[in-house]
PADO-602726 format. One record per residue (C-alpha): residue number from 1; x, y negated, z. Coordinates in steps of 0.5 Angstrom, whole numbers. Example, Ala and Ser with C-alpha at 12.3 -4.5 7.8 and 13.67 -1.06 7.14 Angstrom:
REM PADO-602726
REC num    px    py    pz
REC   1    25     9    16
REC   2    27     2    14
This chain:
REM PADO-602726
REC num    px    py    pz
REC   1    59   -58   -27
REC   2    65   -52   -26
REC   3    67   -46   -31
REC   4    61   -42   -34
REC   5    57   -37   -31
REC   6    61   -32   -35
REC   7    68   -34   -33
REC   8    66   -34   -25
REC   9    65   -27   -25
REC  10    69   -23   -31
REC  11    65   -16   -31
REC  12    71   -13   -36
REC  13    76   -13   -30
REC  14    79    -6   -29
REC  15    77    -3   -23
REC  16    84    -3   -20
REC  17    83   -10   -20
REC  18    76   -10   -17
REC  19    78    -6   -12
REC  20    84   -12   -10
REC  21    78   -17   -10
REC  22    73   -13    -6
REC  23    78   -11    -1
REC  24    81   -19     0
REC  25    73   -20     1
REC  26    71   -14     5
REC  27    76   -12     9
REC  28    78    -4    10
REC  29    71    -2     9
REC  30    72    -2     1
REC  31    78     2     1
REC  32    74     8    -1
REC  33    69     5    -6
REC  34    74     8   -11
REC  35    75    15    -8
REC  36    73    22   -11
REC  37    69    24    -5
REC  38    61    21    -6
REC  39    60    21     2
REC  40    67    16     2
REC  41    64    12    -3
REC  42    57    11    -1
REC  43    59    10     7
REC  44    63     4     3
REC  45    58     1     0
REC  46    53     2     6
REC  47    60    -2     9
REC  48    60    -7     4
REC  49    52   -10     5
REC  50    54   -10    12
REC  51    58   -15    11
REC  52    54   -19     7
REC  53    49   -18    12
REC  54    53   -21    17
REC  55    52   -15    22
REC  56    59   -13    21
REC  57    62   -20    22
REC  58    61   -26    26
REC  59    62   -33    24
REC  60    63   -32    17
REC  61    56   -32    13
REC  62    55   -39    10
REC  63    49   -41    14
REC  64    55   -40    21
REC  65    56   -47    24
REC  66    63   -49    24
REC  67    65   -48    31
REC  68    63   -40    30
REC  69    70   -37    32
REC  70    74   -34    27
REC  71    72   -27    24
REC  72    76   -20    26
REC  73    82   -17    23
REC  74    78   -13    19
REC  75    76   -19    14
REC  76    82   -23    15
REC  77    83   -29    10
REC  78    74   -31    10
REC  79    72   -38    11
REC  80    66   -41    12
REC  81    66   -42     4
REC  82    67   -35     2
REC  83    61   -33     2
REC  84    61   -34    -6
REC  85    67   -29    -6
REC  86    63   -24    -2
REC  87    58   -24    -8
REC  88    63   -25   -13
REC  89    66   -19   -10
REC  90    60   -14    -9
REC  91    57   -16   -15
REC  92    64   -13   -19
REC  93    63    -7   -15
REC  94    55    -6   -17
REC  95    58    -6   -25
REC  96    61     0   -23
REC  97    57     3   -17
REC  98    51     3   -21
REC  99    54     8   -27
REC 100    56    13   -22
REC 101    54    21   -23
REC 102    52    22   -17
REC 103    45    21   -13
REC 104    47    18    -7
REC 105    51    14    -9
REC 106    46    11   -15
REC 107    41    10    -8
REC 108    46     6    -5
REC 109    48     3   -10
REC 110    40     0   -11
REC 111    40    -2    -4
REC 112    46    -6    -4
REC 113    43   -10   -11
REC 114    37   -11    -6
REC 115    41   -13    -1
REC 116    46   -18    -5
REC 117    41   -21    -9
REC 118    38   -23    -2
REC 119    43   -25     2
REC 120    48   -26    -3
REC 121    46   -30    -8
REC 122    45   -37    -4
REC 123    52   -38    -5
REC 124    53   -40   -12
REC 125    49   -44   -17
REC 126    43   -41   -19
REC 127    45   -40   -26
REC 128    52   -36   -24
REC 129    47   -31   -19
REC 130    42   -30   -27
REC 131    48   -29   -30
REC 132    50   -24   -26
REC 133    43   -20   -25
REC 134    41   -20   -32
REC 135    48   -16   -33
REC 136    47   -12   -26
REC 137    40   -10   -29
REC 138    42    -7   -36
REC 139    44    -1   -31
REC 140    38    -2   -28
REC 141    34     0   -34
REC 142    38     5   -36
REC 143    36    10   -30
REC 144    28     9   -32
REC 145    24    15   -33
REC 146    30    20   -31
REC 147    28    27   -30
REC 148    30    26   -22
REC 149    23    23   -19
REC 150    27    20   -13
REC 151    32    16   -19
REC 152    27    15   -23
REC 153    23    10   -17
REC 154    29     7   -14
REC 155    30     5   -20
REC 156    22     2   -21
REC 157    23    -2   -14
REC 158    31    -4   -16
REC 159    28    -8   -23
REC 160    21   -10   -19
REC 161    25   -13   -14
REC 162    29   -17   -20
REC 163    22   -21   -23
REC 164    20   -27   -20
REC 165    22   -34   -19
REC 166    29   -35   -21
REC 167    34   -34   -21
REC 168    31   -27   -22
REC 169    27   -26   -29
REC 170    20   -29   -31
REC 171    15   -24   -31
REC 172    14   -25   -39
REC 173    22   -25   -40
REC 174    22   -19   -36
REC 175    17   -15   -40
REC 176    21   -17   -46
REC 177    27   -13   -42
REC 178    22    -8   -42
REC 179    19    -7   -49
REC 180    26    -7   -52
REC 181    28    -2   -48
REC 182    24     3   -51
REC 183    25     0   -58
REC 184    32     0   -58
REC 185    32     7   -54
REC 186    35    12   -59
REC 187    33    19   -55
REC 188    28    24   -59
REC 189    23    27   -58
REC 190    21    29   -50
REC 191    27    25   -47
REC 192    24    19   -52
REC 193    17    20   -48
REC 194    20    21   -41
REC 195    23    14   -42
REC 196    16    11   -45
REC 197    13    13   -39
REC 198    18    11   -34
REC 199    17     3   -36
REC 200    10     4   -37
REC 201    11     6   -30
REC 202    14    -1   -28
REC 203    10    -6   -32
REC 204     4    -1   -28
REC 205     8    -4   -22
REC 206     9   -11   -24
REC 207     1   -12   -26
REC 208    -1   -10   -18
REC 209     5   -15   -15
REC 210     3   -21   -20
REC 211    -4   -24   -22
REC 212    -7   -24   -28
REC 213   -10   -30   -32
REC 214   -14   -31   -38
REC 215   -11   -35   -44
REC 216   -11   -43   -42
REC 217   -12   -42   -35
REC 218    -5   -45   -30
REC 219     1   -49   -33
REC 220     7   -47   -35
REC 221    10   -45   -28
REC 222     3   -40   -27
REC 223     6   -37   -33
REC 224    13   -35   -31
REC 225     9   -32   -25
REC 226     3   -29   -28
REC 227     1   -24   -34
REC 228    -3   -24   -40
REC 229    -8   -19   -43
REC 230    -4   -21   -50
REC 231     2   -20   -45
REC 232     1   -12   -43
REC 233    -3   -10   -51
REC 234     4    -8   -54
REC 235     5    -3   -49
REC 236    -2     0   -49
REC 237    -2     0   -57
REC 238     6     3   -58
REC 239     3     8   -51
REC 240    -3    11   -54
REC 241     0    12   -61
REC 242     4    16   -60
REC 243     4    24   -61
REC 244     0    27   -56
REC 245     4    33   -57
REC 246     9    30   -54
REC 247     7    24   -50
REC 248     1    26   -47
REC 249     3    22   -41
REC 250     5    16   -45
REC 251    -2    15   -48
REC 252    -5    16   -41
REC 253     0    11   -37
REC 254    -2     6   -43
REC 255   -10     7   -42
REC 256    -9     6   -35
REC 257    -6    -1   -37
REC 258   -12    -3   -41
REC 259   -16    -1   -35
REC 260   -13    -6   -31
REC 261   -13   -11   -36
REC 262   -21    -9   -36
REC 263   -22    -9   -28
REC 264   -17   -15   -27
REC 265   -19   -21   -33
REC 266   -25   -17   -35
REC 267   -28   -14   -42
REC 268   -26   -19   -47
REC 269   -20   -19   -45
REC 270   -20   -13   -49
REC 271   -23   -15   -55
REC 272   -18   -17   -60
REC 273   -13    -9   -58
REC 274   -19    -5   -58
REC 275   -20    -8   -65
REC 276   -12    -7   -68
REC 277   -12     0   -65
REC 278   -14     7   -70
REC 279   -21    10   -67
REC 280   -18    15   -64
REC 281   -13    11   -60
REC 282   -19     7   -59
REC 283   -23    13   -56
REC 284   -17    15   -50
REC 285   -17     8   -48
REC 286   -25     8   -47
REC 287   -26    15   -45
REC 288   -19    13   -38
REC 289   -24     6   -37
REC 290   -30    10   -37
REC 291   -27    15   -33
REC 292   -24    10   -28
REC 293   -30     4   -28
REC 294   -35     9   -29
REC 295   -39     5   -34
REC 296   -40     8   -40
REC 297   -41     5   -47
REC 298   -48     3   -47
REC 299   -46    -1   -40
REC 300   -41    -5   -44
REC 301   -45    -7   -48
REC 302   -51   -10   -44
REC 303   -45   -13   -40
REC 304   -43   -17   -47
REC 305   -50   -19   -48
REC 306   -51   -22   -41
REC 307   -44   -26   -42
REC 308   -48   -29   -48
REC 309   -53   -30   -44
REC 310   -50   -33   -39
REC 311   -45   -38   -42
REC 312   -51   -41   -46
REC 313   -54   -41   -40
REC 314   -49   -46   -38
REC 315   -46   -41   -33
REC 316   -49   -36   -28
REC 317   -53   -35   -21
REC 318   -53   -41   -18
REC 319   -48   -40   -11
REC 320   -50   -41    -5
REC 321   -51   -48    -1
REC 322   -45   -50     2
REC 323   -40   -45    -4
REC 324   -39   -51    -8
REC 325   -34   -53    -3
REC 326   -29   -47    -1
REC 327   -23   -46    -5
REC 328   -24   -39    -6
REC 329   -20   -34   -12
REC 330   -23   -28   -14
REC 331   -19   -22   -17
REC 332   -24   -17   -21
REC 333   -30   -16   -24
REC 334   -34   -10   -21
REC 335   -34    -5   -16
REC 336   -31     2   -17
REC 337   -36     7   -15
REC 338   -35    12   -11
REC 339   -32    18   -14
REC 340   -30    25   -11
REC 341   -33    24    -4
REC 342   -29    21     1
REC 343   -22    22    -2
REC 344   -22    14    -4
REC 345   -23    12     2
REC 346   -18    15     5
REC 347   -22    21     9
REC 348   -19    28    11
REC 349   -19    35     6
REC 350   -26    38     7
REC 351   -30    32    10
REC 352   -35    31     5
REC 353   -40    24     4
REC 354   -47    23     7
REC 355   -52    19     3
REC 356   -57    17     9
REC 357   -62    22     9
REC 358   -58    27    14
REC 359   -60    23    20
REC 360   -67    23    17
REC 361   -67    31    17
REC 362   -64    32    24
REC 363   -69    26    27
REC 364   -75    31    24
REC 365   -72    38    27
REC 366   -72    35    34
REC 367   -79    32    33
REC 368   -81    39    32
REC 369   -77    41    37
REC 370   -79    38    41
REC 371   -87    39    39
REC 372   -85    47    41
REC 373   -83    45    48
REC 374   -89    40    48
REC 375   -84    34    51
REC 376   -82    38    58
REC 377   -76    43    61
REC 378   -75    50    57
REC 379   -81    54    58
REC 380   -83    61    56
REC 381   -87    62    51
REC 382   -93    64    54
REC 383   -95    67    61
REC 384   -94    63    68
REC 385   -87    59    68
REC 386   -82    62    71
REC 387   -78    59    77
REC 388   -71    58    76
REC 389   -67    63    81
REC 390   -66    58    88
REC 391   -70    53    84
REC 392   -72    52    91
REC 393   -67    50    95
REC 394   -64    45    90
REC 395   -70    41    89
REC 396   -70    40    96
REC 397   -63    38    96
REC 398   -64    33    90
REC 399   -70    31    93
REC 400   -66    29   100
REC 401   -61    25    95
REC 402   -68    21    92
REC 403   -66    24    86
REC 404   -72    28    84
REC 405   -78    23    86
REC 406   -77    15    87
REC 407   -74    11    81
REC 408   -67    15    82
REC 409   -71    21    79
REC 410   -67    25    75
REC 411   -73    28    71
């Protein structure tokens, strides 16, 4: 099997040394990803995921047949087989490029994660590539909940990216980062809370991009893949705990988690948190569910009750004929209703939302309009009709048409 993953690629090496092993592997591109300018330093790396992508080379990725000429003077020394020193190479460069001071630089740096894992990280054995993002990533969560938005973001899509099959993490070991990301942060007090917020914001993310499942559902492959209700409630417990003085965003961000647990998997689901929580905790997390479903307490209640019903019952309405035999995957309990006009769907500023009634109010002014004209051109209310000035004339010429009288009549 060859050396462990952690001797193939040696994080702890100096950046001279990684400035040796980037350019062996990249060419004259790397040159500046030391330099003191941020703008050399971004067009390197930007350089660097051009090789990797294969856009600066020819004949020298992996998957290039053995007949492929050889590659420029640029990138002496490649072969067909360098592709794992390439990702070896890039990946020394992200553990520096990925704690730069300077923004550009930073969103760089998460481009050329992407681009590394997803072109990269073939080469090598699978467990090399894990090894190497689960180091990677450490940098990644650092930069969660940072006050700059843009950071903040391209740091949510770098470790949204890093969650799936492997060699990236499993969805339950993933969120395992992030719990203990926020209980091994030592910042207090709003620092503390941007961060809370921040991987909130991302488990937000991972609910949207993976199904959920109910307890017993799937096999353990589903697992890797799917979330639980038992999965999200320790973020939503430590979320709406906390001191609103200073977490008001917290606790909402983790009341909108419980929401999609409760839109997505349903209202037990929700049993066993609302039970473990305080009462007022329990309270924002009904007021964000009744505020984002539009059903109230009572309408929860009744919704319990007709479950019972239904699994005594056996089961609920019958389907159609013909249903029982269509593979079909249902995400949701309900449909959200409509709320603050047309905005849900889409619609521009200012437009607001009919409810059927005004097409019948504009048929009842035209019948009446009609009534007051008695169905015939535009008269004088009273006295003799008044012809139209040259009416004459242009009834003869309609008429010569065949355009007044006979089945092309006009009127």
């Amino acid at each position: 099997g060859g050396p462990p993953a952690g001797e193939r690629i040696c994080f702890s090496l100096p950046a001279e040394e990684v400035l040796a092993q980037a350019s062996e592997a990249f060419g004259s591109c790397a040159s500046a990803l030391l330099s003191p300018k941020w703008d050399r330093r971004v067009q390197a790396l930007k350089g660097v995921g051009t090789v990797l992508q294969g856009l600066d080379i020819q004949g020298t990725s992996p998957a290039a047949p053995r007949t492929a000429p050889p590659p420029r003077e640029g990138c002496r020394g490649l072969t067909l087989r360098d592709g794992a020193t390439c990702f070896r190479a890039a990946c020394l460069v992200l553990n520096i490029a990925l704690r730069d001071k300077v923004l550009p630089v930073l969103f760089a740096a998460h481009e050329l994660y992407r681009v590394t894992f997803e072109h990269g990280q073939s080469s090598v054995p699978e467990d090399e590539a894990a090894f190497a993002m689960t180091t990677l990533l450490q940098h990644v969560l650092g930069k969660l909940g940072e006050i700059n938005l843009r950071l903040h973001e391209s740091a949510c899509a770098a470790f949204v990216f890093s969650t799936g099959r492997p060699p990236r993490l499993g969805l339950p070991e993933a969120l395992g980062r992030l719990r203990g990301h926020i209980d091994e942060c030592p910042l207090r007090g709003q620092p503390r809370m941007r961060v809370h917020a921040g991987v909130l914001d991302v488990v937000g993310q991972l609910l949207r991009r993976f199904p959920g499942r109910r307890p017993g559902e799937g096999d353990s492959d589903d697992a890797a893949a799917a979330w639980s209700a038992a999965d999200i409630a320790p973020f939503v417990a430590a979320g709406v705990q906390v001191d609103a003085s200073v977490g008001a965003r917290v606790r909402q961000a983790a009341a909108s988690l419980a929401v999609a647990i409760y839109t997505t998997l349903g209202k037990r689901s929700l049993d066993d948190l609302l039970e473990q929580l305080p009462p007022g905790s329990r309270e924002v997390v009904l007021q964000r569910i009744e505020e984002e479903t539009g059903e109230t307490a009572e309408d929860r209640v009744c919704g319990d009750n007709d479950d019972d019903d239904d699994d005594e019952a056996g089961g609920g309405e019958d389907l159609p004929s013909g249903a029982m035999d269509l593979d079909l995957c249902v995400t949701g309990v309900a449909i959200r209703p409509l709320s603050g006009g047309l905005s849900h769907l889409g619609a521009a500023p200012g437009l607001i939302a009919t409810d059927g009634h005004e097409e019948v109010f504009m048929d009842e002014i035209l019948e009446e309009t009609g009534m007051v004209f008695q169905g015939k051109a535009l008269k004088l209310a009273t006295g003799p009709e008044v012809p139209f000035a040259g009416a004459g004339a242009l009834d003869e010429d309609l008429r010569t048409l065949g355009l007044l009288d006979g089945p092309n009549a006009l009127v």
